[in-house]
SEKE-728919 format. One record per residue (C-alpha): x, y, z. Coordinates in pm, whole numbers, plus 50000, padded with zeros to 5 digits. Each point is the difference from the previous one (the first is absolute). Example, Ala and Ser with C-alpha at 12.3 -4.5 7.8 and 13.67 -1.06 7.14 Angstrom:
% SEKE-728919
512304955050780/501375034449934/
% end
This chain:
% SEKE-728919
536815038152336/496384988250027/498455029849818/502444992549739/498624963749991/496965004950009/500665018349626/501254973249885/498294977549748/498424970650236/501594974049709/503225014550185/499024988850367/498794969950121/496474998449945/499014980150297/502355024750228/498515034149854/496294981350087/501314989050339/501115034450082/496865014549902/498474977650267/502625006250245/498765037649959/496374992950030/500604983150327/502215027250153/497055026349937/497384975950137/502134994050282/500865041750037/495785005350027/500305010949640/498194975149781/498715017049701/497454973249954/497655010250321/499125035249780/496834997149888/499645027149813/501795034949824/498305038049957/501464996149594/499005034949896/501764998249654/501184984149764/503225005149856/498825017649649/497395021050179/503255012350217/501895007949714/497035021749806/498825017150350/503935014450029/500295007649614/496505020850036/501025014450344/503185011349867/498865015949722/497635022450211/502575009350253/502845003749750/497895022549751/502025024649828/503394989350155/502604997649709/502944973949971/502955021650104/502595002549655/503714988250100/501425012549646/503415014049963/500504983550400/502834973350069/498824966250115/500665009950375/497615032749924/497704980849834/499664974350268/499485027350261/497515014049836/497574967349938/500644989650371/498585030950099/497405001749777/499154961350108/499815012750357/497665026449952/497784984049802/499884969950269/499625022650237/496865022449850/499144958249974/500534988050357/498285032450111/496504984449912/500694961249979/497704971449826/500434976650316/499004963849842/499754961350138/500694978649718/500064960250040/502254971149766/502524978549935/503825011150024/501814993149721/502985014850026/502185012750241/503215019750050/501485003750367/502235032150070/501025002850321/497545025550176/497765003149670/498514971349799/497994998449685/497694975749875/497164995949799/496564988450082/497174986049710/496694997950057/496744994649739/500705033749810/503754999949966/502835006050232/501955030850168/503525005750162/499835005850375/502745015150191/500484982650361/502045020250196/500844989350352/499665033750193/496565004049875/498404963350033/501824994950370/503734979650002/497724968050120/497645000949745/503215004849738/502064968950148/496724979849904/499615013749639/503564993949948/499744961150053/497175003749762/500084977549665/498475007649677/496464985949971/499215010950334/496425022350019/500195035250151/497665028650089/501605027349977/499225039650122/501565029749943/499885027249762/500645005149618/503175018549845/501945004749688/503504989150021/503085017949846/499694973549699/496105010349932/498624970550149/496945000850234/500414980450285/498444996650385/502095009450297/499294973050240/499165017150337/498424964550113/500924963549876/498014966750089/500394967549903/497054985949897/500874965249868/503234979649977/501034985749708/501624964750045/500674989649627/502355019949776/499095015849708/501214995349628/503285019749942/498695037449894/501885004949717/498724964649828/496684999450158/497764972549979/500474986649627/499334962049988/496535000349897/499074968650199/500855008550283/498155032649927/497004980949951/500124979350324/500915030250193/497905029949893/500705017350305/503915003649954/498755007949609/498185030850110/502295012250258/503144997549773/498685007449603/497805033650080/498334996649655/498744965350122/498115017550246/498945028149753/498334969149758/498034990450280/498925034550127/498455005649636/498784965249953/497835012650337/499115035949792/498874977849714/497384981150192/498975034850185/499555016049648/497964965249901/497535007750269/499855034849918/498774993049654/498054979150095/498195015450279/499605030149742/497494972549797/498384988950265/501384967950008/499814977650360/503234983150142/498824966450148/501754970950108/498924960949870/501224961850126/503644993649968/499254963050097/497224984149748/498494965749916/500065004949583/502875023949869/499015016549746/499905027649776/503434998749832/501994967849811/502634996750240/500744968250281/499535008050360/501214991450320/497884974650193/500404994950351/497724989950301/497285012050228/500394984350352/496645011950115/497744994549735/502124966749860/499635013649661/502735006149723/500215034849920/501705019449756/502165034349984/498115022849757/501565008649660/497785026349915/497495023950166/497474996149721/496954978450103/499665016950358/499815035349845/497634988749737/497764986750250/500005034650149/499275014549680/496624976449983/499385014850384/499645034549835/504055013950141/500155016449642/503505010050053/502284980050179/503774996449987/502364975650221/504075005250051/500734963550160/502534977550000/499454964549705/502124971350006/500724975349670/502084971850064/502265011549696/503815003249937/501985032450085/501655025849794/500435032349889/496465010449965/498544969950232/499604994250368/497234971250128/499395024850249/499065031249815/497835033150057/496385001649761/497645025350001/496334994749829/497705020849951/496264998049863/497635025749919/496154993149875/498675012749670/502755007749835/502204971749753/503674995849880/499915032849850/498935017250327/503314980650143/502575015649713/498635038450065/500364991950421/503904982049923/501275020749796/498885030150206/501484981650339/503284996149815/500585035449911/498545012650341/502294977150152/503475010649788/499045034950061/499674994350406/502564982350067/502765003049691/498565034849935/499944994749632/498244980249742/503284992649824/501884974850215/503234975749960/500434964350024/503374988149974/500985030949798/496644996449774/497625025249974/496804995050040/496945024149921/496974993950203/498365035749931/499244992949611/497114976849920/500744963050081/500024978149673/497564973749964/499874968049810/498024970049983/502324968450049/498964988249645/501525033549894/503234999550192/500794965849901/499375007449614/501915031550044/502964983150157/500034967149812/497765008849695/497894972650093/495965002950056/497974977650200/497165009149905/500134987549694/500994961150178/496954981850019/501084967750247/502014992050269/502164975649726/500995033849823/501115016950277/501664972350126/501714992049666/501155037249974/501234996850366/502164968349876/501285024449728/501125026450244/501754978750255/496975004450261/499804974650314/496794993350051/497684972450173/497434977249774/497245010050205/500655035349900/497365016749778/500375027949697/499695025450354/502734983550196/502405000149636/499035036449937/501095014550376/503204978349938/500845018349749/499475033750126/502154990350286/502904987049744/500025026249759/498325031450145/500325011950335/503475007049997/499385022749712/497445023750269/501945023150147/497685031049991/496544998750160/497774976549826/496604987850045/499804959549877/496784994749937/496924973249853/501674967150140/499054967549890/496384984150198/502064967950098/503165018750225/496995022250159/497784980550228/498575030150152/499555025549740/496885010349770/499944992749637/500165024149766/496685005349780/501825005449696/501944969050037/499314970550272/503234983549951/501915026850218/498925020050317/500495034450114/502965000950186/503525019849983/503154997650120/502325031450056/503724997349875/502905025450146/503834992349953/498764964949839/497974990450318/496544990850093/499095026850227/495964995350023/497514972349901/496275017649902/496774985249964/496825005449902/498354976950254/498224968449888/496585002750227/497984973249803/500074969150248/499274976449735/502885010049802/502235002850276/498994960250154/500574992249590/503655012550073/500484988450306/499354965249854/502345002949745/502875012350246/498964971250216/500534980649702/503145012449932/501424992250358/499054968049950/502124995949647/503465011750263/499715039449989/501075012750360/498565033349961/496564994449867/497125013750218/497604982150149/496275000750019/498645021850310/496424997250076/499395029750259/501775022849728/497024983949733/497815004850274/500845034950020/499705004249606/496534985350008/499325027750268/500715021049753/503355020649905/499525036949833/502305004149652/503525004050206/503305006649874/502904988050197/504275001950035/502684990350158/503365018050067/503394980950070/500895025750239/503514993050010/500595007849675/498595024350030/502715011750278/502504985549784/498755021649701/499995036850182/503484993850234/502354982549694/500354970950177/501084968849849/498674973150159/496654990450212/502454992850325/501135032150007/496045016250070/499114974050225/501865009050397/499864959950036/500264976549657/499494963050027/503314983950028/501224963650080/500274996650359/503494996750155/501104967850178/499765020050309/496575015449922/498314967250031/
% end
């Protein structure tokens, strides 16, 4: 009666009971000298999908040549005769030269019968049947894996076989509990589906929705890859302030909080910008960073405050320099990890072998609205033609601000394909070079995939009188109310004056970039722990 309990839903028992019992169980094993939680350690010499291949490839040499007996023209009886026998001698040619494993996981499911048990143990790579049978793990040792509960962690040894229904499993010669599980897991055949509770309790997430686990594993492969690529360049991995005085190097609002030892205000960084630029001006000519930024910003779909950016900057080379390196990443990147160049987003296709599109901004929005800015000669027109499209804007916003409004409005849901946005206007780029041809926008681009931002490019501003000009105008700015305006750093001038080569510089939203190559829908389900509103009982 308790093994058939212990199948039950636990919305059919009393919750606090089933937990009670599981302490009750606990206590008896510490008591019996048999405390799983003194083990320190386990010889894990597999896992279960290397298991699984090892037998397939061991069978296939020892089984060479062996044909699949025929039971045509014989009666069921006949024809069950004839399998069974075939199944032994094949086991046996098997058993003759084992694959003797240790595997290590969680049990997640269990069937008791009578001398013989099966269950099933998941580890990192997948999971595997094991067959427990009492008269070859000791009747002891069975008595204590009976009273076992699902969630509980084994290590498990034995030896791998093919049972009559084709599946490879371990025959348990040795059984040892290795951690006791005291909660109780969601019901198997419903999982874990609320997605809050999902997000507050990753580790139930990845031990009950395998392809949870499988984003995460590739999110990993995708940084790997990053570093590969990058490596091949030449490129440096270094690691800059997380805590900084001045904040800058993107428009966004950051978290302030305090230093006890210094009594200064400090900041969170929202960007890894000025620190690698200074490193540029040391002569680092290629440097990258992977590092955690933090904008005191709302959350949704494709925003967390706490978010993954990677920056990279590489001397004597310009915005143009950056499209050739992205575009190459991107398709290295699909090819590693997807193992294709044609990938799918929410049943969309999208082709990142072909030639990414580019654009100017100017060009995209007179291509998607038929109207051209650069034919607007104030900040009145553009505001009056803002008016005309239903366009929010501020009064202290300039022809630049009104002409990135739009694109945002009417554009970037229309990029769904790679494509390079390029030539923004001077006033939205504080730290970007003018163009020659035309001072009133800078060398910059933005990539677009699936309607996102995926990248922001520069070619880097390194004239420090230009740069303290625009400084003083964001200071200006933050001043008239705007939250996210930068403000003026003088060891970054300092730095400039030192002298910075010609530079071109990026940033990568790294999560969408996960997001992108594993078809997930939302930046909470790439990141193992989203920000989310603390419980009552969290605080």
């Amino acid at each position: 009666m308790a093994e058939q309990n212990q199948n039950k839903a636990p919305q059919e028992q009393d919750l606090g009971q089933l937990l009670k019992v599981r302490r009750e169980k606990l206590a008896n094993l510490q008591e019996a000298g048999k405390d799983p939680f003194v083990i320190t350690k386990y010889d894990q010499t597999h896992h279960t999908d290397e298991v699984k291949a090892l037998y397939e490839t061991h069978e296939a040499e020892l089984l060479a040549g062996r044909e699949i007996p025929s039971v045509e023209g014989l009666d069921e009886e006949q024809a069950k005769e004839v399998i069974n026998q075939d199944y032994n001698e094949r086991r046996a040619i098997m058993d003759s030269k084992p694959i003797n494993v240790s595997i290590a996981g969680r049990m997640m499911f269990k069937r008791v019968m009578g001398k013989a048990s099966f269950c099933n143990i998941q580890d990192l790579k997948g999971n595997i049947q094991v067959y427990v049978a009492r008269d070859s793990i000791g009747e002891d040792s069975y008595a204590d894996f009976k009273k076992s509960d699902i969630g509980d962690i084994f290590g498990v040894r034995g030896f791998a076989f093919r049972t009559k229904t084709g599946e490879i499993s371990i025959h348990a010669s040795e059984i040892t509990l290795l951690s006791k599980s005291l909660q109780i897991l969601p019901e198997k055949f419903h999982g874990l589906t609320d997605t809050d509770t999902r997000y507050r309790q990753r580790y139930v997430d990845l031990i009950m929705n395998p392809e949870v686990k499988d984003t995460f594993v590739k999110r990993s492969q995708i940084l790997k890859e990053i570093r590969t690529f990058l490596g091949g360049r030449d490129f440096m991995e270094v690691e800059t302030p997380t805590l900084v005085s001045n904040a800058g190097g993107a428009a966004a609002r950051p978290f302030e909080t305090h230093y006890n030892a210094l009594d200064e205000d400090v900041k969170l960084r929202i960007s890894l910008e000025l620190y690698l630029k200074r490193l540029i001006v040391g002569g680092l000519e290629r440097v990258y960073e992977i590092g955690r930024v933090y904008r005191n910003e709302g959350v949704d779909t494709r925003h967390n405050p706490e978010f993954t950016l990677m920056e990279l900057y590489q001397a004597y080379t310009d915005y143009e320099g950056m499209m050739e390196l992205t575009e190459s990443m991107f398709r290295y990147l699909a090819e590693k990890v997807c193992g294709t160049t044609k990938i799918t987003y929410g049943g969309t296709e999208i082709d990142l072998g072909k030639p990414f599109e580019r654009l100017t901004m100017n060009d995209a929005i007179k291509k998607y609205t038929g109207i051209d800015f650069d034919t607007v000669a104030t900040d009145e027109e553009a505001k009056a033609l803002a008016k005309e499209h239903h366009i929010e804007f501020e009064e202290r916003h300039s022809k630049g601000d009104i002409i990135n409004l739009f694109f945002e409005e009417f554009c970037e849901k229309e990029l769904v394909q790679p494509t390079f946005i390029m030539d923004h206007p001077l006033s939205i780029s504080p730290l970007t070079k003018k163009k020659p041809s035309d001072p009133s926008k800078v060398e910059r681009f933005e990539l677009f995939i699936n309607t996102w931002e995926m990248c922001n490019a520069y070619s880097e501003l390194n004239d420090p009188i230009d740069q303290r000009e625009r400084f003083a105008q964001q200071d200006a700015n933050a001043a008239a109310g705007d939250d996210e305006a930068e403000h003026t750093d003088e060891d970054f001038l300092n730095a400039l004056e030192i002298g910075m080569p010609p530079t071109g510089g990026i940033g990568y939203g790294i999560d969408r970039l996960v997001m992108l190559l594993t078809d997930s829908p939302a930046i909470r389900d790439v990141l193992l722990f989203p920000t989310m509103k603390s419980l009552p009982n969290d605080k």
